[in-house]
C-alpha beads as a LAMMPS data file, in Angstrom:
LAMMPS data file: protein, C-alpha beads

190 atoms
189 bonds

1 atom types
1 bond types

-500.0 500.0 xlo xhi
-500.0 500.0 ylo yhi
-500.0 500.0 zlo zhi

Masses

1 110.0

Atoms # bond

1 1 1 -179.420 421.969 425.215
2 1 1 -176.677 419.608 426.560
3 1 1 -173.580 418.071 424.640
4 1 1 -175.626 415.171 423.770
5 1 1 -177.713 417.208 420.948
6 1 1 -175.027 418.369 419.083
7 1 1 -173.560 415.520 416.093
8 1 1 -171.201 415.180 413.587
9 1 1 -171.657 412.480 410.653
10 1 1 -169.960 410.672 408.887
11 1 1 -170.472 412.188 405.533
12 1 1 -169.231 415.011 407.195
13 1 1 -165.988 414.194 408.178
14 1 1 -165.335 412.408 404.662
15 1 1 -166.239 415.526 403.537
16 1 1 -163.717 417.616 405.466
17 1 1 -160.346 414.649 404.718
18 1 1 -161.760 415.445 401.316
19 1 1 -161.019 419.031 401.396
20 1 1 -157.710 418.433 403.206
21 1 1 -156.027 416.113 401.088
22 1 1 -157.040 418.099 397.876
23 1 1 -154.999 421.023 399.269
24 1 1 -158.003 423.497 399.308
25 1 1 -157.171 424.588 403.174
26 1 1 -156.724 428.429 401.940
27 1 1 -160.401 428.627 400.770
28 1 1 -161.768 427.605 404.144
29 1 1 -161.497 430.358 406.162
30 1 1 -163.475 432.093 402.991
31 1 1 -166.031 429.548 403.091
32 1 1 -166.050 429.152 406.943
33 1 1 -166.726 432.606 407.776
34 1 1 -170.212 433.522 405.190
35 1 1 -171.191 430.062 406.328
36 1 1 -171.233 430.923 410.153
37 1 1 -173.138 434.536 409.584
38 1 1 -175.558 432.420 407.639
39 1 1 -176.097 430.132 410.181
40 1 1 -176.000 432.637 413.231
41 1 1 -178.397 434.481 411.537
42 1 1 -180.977 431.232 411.572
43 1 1 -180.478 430.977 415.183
44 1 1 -181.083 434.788 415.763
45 1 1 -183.900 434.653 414.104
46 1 1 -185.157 431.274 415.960
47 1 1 -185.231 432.769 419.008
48 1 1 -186.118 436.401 418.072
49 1 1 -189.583 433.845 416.907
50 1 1 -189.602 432.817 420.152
51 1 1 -188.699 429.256 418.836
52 1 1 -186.589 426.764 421.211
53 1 1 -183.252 425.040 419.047
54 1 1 -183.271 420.975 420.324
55 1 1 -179.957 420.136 418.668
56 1 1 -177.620 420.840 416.141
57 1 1 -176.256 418.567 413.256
58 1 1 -173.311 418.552 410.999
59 1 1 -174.212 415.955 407.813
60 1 1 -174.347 415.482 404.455
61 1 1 -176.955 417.585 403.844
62 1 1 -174.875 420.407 405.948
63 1 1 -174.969 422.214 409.312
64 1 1 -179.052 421.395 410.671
65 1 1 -180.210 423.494 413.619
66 1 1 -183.176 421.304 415.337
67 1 1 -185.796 423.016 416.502
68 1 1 -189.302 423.237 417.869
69 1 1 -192.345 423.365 415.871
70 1 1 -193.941 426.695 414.701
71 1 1 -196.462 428.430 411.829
72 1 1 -195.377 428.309 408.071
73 1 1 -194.795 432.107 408.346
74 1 1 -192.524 431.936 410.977
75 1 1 -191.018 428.887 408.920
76 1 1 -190.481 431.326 406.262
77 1 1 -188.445 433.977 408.027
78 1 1 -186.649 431.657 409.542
79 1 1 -185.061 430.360 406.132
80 1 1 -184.933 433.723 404.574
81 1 1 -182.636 434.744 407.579
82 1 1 -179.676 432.663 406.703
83 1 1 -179.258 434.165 403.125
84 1 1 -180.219 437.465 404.356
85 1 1 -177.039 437.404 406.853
86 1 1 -174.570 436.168 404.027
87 1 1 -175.918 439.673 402.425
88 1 1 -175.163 441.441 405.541
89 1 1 -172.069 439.949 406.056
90 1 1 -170.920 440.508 402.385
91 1 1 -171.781 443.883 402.755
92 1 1 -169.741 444.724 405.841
93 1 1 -167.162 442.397 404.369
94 1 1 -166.725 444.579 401.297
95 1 1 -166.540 447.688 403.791
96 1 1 -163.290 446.580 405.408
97 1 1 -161.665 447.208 402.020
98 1 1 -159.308 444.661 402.710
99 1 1 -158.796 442.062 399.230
100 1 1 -159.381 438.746 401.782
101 1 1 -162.485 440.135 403.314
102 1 1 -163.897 441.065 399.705
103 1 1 -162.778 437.653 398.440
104 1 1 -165.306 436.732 400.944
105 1 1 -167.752 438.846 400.663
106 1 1 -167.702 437.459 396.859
107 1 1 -167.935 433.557 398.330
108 1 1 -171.026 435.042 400.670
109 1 1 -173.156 436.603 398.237
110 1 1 -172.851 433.315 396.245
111 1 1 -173.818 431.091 398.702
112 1 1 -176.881 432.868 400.087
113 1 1 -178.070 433.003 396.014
114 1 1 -177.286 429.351 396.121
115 1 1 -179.402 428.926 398.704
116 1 1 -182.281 430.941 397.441
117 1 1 -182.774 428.239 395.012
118 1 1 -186.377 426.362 395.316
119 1 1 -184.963 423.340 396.000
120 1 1 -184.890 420.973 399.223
121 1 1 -182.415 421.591 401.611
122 1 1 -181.710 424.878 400.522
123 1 1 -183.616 427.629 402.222
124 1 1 -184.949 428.617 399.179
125 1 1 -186.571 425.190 398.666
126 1 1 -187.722 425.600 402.253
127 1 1 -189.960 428.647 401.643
128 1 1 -190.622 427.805 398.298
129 1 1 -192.267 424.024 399.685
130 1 1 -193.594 426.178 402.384
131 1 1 -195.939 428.386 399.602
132 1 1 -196.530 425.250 397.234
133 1 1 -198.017 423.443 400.411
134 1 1 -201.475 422.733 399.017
135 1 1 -199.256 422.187 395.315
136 1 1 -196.671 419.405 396.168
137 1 1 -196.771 418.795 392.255
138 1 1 -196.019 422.523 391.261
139 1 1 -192.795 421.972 393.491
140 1 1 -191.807 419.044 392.150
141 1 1 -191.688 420.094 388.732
142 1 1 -190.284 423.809 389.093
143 1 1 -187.723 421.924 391.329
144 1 1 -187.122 419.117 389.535
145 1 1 -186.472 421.153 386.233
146 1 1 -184.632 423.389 387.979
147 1 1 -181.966 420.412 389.005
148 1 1 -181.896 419.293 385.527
149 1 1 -180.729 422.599 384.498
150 1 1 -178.138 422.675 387.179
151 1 1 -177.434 419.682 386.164
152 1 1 -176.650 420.169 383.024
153 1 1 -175.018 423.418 383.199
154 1 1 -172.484 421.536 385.919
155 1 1 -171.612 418.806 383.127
156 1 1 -170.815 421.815 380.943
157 1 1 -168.488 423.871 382.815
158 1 1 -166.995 420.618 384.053
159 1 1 -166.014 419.136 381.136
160 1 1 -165.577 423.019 378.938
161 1 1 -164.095 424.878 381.588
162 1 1 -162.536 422.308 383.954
163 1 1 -165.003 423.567 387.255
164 1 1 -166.418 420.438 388.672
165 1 1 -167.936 423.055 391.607
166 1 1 -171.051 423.423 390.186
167 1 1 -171.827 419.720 389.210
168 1 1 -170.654 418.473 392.562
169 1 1 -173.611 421.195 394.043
170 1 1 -176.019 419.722 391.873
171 1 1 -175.205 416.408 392.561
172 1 1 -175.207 416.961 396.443
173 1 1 -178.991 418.288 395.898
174 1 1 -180.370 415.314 393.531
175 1 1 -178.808 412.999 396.089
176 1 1 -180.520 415.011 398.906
177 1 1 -184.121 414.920 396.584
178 1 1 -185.024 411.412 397.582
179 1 1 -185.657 412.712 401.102
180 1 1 -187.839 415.819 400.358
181 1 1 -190.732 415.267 402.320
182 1 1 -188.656 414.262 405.089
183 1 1 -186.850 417.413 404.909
184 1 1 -190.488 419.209 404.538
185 1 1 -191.649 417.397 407.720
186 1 1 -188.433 417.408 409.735
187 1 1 -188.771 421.066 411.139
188 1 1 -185.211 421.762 411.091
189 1 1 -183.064 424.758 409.188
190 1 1 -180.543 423.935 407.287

Bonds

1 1 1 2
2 1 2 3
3 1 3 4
4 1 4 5
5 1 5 6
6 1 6 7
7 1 7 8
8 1 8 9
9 1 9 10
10 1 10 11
11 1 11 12
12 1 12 13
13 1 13 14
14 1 14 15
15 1 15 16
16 1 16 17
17 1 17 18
18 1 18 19
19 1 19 20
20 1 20 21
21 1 21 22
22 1 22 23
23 1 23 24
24 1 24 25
25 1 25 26
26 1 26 27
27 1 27 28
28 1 28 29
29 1 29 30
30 1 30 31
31 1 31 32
32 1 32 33
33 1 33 34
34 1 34 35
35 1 35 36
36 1 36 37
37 1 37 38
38 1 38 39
39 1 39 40
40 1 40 41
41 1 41 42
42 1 42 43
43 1 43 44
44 1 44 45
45 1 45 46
46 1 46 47
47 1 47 48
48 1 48 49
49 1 49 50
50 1 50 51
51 1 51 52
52 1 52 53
53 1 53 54
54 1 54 55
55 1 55 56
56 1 56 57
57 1 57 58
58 1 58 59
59 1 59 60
60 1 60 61
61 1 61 62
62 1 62 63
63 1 63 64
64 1 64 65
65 1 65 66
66 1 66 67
67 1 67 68
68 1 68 69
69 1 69 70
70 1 70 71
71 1 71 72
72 1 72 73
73 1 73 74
74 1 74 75
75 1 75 76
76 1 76 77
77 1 77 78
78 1 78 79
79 1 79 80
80 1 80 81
81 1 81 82
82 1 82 83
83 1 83 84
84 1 84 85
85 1 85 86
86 1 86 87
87 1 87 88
88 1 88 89
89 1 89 90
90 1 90 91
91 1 91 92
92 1 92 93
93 1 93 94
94 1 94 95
95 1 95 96
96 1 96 97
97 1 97 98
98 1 98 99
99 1 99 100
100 1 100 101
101 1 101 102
102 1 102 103
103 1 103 104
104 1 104 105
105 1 105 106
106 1 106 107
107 1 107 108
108 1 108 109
109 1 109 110
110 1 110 111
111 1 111 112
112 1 112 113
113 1 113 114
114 1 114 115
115 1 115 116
116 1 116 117
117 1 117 118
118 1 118 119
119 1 119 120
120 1 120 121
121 1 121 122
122 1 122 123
123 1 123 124
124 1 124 125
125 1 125 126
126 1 126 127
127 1 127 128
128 1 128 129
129 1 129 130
130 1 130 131
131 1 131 132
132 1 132 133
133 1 133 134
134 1 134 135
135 1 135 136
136 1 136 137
137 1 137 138
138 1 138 139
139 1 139 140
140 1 140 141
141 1 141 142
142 1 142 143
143 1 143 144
144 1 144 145
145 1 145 146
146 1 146 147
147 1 147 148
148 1 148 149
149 1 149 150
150 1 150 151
151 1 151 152
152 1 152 153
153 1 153 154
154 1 154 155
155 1 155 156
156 1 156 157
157 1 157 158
158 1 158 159
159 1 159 160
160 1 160 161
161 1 161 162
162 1 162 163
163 1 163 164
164 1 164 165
165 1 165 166
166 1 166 167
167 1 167 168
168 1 168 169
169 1 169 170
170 1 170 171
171 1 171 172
172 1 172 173
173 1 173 174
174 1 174 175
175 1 175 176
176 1 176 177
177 1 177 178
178 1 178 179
179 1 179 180
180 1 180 181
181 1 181 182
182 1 182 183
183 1 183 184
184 1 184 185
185 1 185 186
186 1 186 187
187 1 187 188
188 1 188 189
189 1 189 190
């Protein structure tokens, strides 16, 4: 893989000058830190599959590892690695008995439930496409009522408890639905 293969968007700098000038910098390194086990433990487990990684992307729809094609099982395992080492990493985290590293540990185990949700890009929505294969229907509708209730519970804690967090996550993933079988098709990890 050469320099060529790996990107940065747009969206993804906007993004980041987002998160500077709102003054969140001291939450980064809490973010930045679940987010890279997550994603080291995709690539582990692409080439413990014996699967070759083509490129790497930073978007809107987050980091993407590229990759070459492989079976729906291996597809599978592939996702369930990334939330599986925010666990690990949460759990070691919490070890060091230090308050930042448990702080953490907190932001990991949130993040890899996050992304156990069955919907497109999450890895959840990965595996959970992956099963409903021969069902694209069932998907849609346990996904799509699943966003509505995100939805919905991200207008309420927005406007009762002044957390716009959750509605800007749901938000991010009905903006990402118009491109669900693209993101089916695409044979990347997200």
């Amino acid at each position: 893989m050469d320099r060529r293969r790996l990107t940065l968007s747009l969206a993804a700098v906007l993004a980041a000058l987002c998160l500077y000038y709102r003054g969140d910098l001291a939450l980064l390194p809490l973010l930045l830190l679940p987010a890279a086990a997550h994603e080291l433990s995709h690539v582990l487990a692409l080439r413990l599959l014996g699967r070759r990684i083509t490129s790497f992307r930073l978007d809107a729809q987050g980091f993407v590892i590229g990759c070459t094609g492989g079976s729906a099982l291996s597809d599978v395992l592939i996702a369930l690695a990334g939330p599986l080492g925010g666990v690990v990493y949460a759990l070691l985290a919490e070890r060091a008995g230090i308050d930042w590293f448990s702080q953490s540990a907190g932001v990991s185990l949130l993040l890899s439930a996050f992304n156990l949700l069955p919907i497109l890009p999450l890895d959840g929505g990965r595996v959970f496409s992956v099963l409903c294969a021969e069902h694209r229907g069932l998907y849609r509708a346990v996904s799509g009522v699943l966003l509505a209730l995100l939805l919905f519970g991200g207008v309420f804690l927005a406007v009762w408890k002044k957390s716009t967090v959750p509605l800007a996550a749901a938000l991010w993933l009905l903006f990402l639905r118009r491109d669900e079988e693209t993101l089916v098709k695409s044979g990347e990890i997200r």
